[in-house]
C-alpha positions in Angstrom: 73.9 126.6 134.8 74.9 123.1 133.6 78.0 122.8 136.0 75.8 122.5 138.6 74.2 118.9 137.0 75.0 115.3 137.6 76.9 113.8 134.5 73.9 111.3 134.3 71.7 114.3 133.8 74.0 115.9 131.1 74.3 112.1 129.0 70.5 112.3 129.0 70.1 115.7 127.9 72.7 114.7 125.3 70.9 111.4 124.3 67.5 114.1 123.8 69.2 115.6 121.1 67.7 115.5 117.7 68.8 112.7 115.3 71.3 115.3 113.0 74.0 113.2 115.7 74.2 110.6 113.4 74.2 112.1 110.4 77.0 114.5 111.0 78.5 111.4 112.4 78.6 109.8 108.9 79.0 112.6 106.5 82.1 113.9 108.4 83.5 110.2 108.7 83.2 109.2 104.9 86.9 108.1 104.2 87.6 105.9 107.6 90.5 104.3 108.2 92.0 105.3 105.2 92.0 109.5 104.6 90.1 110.6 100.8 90.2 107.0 99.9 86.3 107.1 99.2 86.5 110.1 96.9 89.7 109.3 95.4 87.8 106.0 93.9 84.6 107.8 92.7 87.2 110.1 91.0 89.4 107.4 89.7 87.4 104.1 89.8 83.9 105.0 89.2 82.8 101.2 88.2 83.9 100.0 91.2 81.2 101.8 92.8 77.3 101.4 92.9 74.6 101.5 95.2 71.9 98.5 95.6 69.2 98.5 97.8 69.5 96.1 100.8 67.0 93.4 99.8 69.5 92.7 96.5 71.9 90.8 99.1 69.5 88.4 100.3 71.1 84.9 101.0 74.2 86.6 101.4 76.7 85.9 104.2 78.1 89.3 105.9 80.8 90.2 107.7 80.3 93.2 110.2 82.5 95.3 112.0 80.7 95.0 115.4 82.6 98.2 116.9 82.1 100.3 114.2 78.4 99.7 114.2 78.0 100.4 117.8 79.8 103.5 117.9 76.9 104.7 115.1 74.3 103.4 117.5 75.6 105.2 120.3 75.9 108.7 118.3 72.5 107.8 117.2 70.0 109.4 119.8 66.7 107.9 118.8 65.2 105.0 117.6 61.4 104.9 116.2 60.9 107.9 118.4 62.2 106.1 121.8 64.4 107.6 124.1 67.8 106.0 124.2 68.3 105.7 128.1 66.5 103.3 130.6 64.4 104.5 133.5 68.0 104.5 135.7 69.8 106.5 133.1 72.1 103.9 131.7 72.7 104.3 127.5 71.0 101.9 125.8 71.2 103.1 121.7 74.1 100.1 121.2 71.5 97.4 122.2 68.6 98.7 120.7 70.8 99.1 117.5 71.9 95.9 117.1 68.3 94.6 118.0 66.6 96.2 115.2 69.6 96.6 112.4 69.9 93.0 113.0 66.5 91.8 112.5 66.7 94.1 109.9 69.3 92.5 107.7 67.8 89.3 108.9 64.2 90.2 107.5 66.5 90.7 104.0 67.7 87.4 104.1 70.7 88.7 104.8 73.0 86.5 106.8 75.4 88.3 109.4 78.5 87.7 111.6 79.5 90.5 113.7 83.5 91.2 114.2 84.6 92.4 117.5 88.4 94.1 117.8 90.6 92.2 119.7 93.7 93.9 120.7 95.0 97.4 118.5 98.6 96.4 117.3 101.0 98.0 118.6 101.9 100.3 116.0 98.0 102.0 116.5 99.9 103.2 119.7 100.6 106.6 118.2 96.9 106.9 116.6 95.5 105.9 119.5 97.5 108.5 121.4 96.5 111.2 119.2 92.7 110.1 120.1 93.4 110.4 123.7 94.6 113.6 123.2 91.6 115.0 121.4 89.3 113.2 123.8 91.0 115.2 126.5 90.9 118.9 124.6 86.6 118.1 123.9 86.4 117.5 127.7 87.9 120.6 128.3 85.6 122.4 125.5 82.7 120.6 126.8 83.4 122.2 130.3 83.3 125.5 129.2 80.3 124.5 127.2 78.4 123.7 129.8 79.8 126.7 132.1 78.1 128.8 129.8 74.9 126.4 128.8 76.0 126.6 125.1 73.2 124.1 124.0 75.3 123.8 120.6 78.7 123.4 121.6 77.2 120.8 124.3 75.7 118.4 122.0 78.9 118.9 119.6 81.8 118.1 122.2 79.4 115.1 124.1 79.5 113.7 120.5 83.0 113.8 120.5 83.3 111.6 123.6 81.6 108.9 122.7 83.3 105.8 123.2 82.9 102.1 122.6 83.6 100.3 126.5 83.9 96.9 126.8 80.8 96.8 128.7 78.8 97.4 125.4 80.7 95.1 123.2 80.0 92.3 126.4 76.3 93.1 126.0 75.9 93.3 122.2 77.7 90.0 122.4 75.4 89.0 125.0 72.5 89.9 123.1 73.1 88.2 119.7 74.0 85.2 121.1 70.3 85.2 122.5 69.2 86.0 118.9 70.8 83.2 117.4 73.1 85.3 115.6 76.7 84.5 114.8 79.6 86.2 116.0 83.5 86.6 116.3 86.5 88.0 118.2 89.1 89.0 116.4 92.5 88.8 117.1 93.2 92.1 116.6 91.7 94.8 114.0 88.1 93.7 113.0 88.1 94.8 109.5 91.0 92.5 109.2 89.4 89.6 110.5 86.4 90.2 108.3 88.5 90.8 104.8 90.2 87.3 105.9 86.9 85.8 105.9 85.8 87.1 102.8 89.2 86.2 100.9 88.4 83.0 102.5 84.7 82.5 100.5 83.4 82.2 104.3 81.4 85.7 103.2 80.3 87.8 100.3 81.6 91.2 102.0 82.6 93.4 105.0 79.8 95.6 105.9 81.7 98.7 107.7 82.4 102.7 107.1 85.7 101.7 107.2 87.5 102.1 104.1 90.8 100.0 105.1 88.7 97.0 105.0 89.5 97.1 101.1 93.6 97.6 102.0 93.2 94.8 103.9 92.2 92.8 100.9 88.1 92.3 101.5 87.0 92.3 97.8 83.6 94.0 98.5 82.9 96.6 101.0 79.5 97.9 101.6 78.6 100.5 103.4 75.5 102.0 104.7 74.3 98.4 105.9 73.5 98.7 108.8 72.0 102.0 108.6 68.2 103.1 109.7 65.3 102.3 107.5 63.7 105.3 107.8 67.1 107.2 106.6 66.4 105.6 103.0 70.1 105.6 102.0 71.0 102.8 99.6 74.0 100.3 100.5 77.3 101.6 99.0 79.2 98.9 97.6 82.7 98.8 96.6 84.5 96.3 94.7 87.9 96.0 95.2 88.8 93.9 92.0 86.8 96.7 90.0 89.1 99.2 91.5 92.1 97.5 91.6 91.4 97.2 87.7 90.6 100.7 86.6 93.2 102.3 88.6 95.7 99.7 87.0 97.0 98.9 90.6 98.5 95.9 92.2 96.9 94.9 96.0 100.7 95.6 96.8 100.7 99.2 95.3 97.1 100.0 96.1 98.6 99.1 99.8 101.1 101.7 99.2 98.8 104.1 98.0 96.6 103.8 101.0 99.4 104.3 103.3 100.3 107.7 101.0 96.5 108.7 101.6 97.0 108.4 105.5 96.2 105.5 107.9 95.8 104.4 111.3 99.6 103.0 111.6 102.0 105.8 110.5 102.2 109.3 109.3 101.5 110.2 105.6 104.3 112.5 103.7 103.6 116.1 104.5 102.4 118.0 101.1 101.4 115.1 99.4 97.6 114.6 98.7 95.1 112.4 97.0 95.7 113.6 93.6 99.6 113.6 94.0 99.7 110.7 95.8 98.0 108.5 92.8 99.9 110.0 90.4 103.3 108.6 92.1 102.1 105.5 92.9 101.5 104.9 88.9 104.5 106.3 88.1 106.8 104.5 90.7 104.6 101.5 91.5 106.2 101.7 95.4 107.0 104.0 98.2 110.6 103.2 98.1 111.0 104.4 94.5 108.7 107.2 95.3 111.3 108.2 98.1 114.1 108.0 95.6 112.5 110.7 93.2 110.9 113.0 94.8 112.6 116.8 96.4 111.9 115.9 100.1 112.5 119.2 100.8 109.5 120.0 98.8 107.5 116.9 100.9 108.6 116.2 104.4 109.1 113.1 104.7 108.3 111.8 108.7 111.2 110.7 111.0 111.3 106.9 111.4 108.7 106.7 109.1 107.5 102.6 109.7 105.5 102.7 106.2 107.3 99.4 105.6 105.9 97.9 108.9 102.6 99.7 108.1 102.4 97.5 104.1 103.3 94.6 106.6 100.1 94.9 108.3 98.2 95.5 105.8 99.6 92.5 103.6 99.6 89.4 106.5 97.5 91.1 109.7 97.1 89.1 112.6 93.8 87.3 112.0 92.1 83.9 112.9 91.9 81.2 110.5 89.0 81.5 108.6 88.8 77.3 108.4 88.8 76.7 111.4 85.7 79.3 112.6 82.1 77.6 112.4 79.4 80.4 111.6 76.3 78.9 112.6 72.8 81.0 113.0 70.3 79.4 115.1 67.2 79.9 116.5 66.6 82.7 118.9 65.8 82.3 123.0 63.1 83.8 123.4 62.7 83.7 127.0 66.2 85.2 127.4 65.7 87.9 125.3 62.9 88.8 127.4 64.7 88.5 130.9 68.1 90.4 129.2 66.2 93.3 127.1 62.5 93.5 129.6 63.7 92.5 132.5 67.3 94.2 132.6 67.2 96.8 130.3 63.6 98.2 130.5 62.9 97.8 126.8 59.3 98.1 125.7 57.8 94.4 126.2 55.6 94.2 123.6 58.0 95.5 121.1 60.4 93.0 122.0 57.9 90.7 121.6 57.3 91.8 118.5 60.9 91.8 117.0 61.4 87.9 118.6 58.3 87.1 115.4 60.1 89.0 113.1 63.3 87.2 114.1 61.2 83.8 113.5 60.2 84.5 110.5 62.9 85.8 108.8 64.8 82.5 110.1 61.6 80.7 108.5 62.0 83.0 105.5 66.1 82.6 104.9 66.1 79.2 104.2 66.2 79.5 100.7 69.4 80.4 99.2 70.9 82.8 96.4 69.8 81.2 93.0 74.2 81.8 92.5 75.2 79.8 95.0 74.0 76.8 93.9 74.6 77.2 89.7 76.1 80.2 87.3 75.7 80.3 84.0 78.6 79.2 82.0 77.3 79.4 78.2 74.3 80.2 76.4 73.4 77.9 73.3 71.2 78.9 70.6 69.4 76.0 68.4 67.3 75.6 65.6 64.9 72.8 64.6 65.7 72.1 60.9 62.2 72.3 59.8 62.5 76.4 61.2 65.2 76.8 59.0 63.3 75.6 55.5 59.4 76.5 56.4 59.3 80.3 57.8 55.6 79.6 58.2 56.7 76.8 61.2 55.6 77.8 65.1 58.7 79.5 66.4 60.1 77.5 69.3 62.3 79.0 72.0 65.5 80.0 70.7 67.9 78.0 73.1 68.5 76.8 76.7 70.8 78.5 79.6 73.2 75.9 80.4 74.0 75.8 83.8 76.6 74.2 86.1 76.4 73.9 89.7 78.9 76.0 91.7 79.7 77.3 95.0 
């Protein structure tokens, strides 16, 4: 009975679903970008682990990976119990998203920059190939699906089609420029761009569920940012250094070992998996010695394999230099958000209205910095008065000073 539908209909009856979307969304898509790196680290590198809640990062500067974040919104269906579609049917989850889980991190003290990809490199070609394909086979399932009115396998295959268009990234762009917030185009992949401005001290961390943000050398990852409030899951962070450390790695072999685990830019070795795939790297400390050692008749090794290309990458990816970018938050146009979000889009007025004061104050309420950015402490120095040390009956004083030196 669905056949017989417009495909506006359909993405609404989609969009109605209950918000399980984005959950399966997440807990299905826990190692990103790189395959059982997530686990492998719990397993391996538990201390390079831990979970804070958002309000510990306040007066930190953020890198986030704009496409990432949008593709969440869009999977996500509602938003404080409002539908997701304006009155003429077009999506609206991405703008929302960014709207609230903005002002959200914002509220925090929190600081973000949002990272939009640029062009894929070249050798994505093959990954993105393989997407293509399975975007083609869920179109065909979703067919069927609807032939039938399978509510279940409806909802399952529309989620698989999601896709991030240029139109949204133009109007999340659009959008945080009217909010005053900061953001970037990347020269190619985004979690590159952001791992480049962390390496450069522009930011603290990458906020993405990516996980080859750390292969690209960001030394803290944190995911879970830009989450809903009402989902009450703490941020994940992830310290690259910590891991790098505890699995007694080099960024070079930890490199290696991500393209062992499976990434976006070549095949992995057939029968070789997260457990094997460690031990190896420790042993052999490089994919080259690797390939001298092991039977590949056991482990198929793939034809052409470009892992060398792939380290490449990984080790200099094309990225813009961090000196030269400016990230500057400023105050938010009212008036424009109005015309863009009321006017355009058929958000709720007063709610807009609403998240423009929050926006305010938390740009009122940010202007005090980390206490760490400003000093650390470098020693602690305990002293005694001399007349403590001969007359115990003497009023205790305190037992020494913190001395601190100002810092980044």
């Amino acid at each position: 009975m669905f056949s017989s539908f417009s495909a506006i209909w359909r993405f609404r009856v989609f969009l109605r679903l209950k918000p399980i979307n984005s959950r399966f969304f997440i807990t299905n898509n826990t190692n990103m970008g790189i395959q059982g790196l997530a686990k492998l680290l719990g397993d391996n590198a538990p201390s390079s682990m831990k979970e804070n809640e958002i309000k510990n990062y306040f007066g930190r500067k953020i890198a986030v990976d704009a496409s990432m974040c949008i593709y969440q919104f869009l999977i996500a269906v509602r938003q404080d119990g409002s539908m997701l579609t304006n009155e003429d049917g077009e999506t609206t989850s991405h703008l929302m998203g960014i709207f609230y889980r903005t002002i959200r991190m914002l509220e925090n003290g929190i600081k973000p920059v949002y990272v939009f990809d640029g062009k894929p490199p070249e050798m994505k070609s093959g990954e993105l190939e393989k997407r293509k394909e399975r975007r083609e086979e869920a179109q065909k399932s979703l067919t069927k699906a609807e032939e039938v009115g399978d509510a279940a396998e409806i909802e399952k295959f529309n989620r698989r089609l999601v896709k991030v268009t240029k139109q949204h990234n133009e109007e999340c762009k659009g959008l945080l420029k009217l909010m005053g917030v900061p953001y970037i185009d990347a020269p190619c992949e985004a979690e590159a761009q952001c791992a480049a401005l962390v390496k450069a001290g522009k930011v603290y961390a990458t906020g993405t569920e990516d996980m080859d943000a750390l292969t690209f050398g960001s030394s803290v990852l944190l995911r879970h940012l830009t989450f809903s409030e009402a989902r009450k899951m703490p941020i994940k962070e992830i310290n690259l250094n910590k891991a790098l450390s505890e699995l007694n790695l080099s960024q070079d072999e930890f490199i290696d070992l991500c393209i062992l685990l499976g990434c976006d830019y070549c095949d992995s070795i057939r029968g070789i998996g997260p457990k094997r795939a460690i031990e190896l790297i420790k042993q052999h400390k490089s994919i080259e010695k690797i390939l001298e050692n092991i039977d590949t008749k056991k482990y198929e090794i793939p034809d052409k394999w470009m892992y060398q290309e792939a380290r490449k990458l990984f080790q200099s990816p094309e990225v813009g230099n961090p000196d030269e970018i400016n990230l500057k938050w400023s105050e938010p146009d009212e008036e424009g958000l109005i015309k863009f979000m009321v006017e355009e889009k058929q958000f709720n007025e007063d709610r807009i209205r609403n998240g423009i004061k929050k926006l305010n104050k938390a740009r009122q309420g940010s202007t005090q910095g980390r206490l760490d950015s400003f000093f650390k402490v470098t020693s602690i120095v305990t002293t005694k008065r001399k007349s403590e040390e001969t007359n115990g009956n003497a009023k205790k004083k305190p037992k020494g000073k913190g001395t601190f030196k100002k810092g980044r």
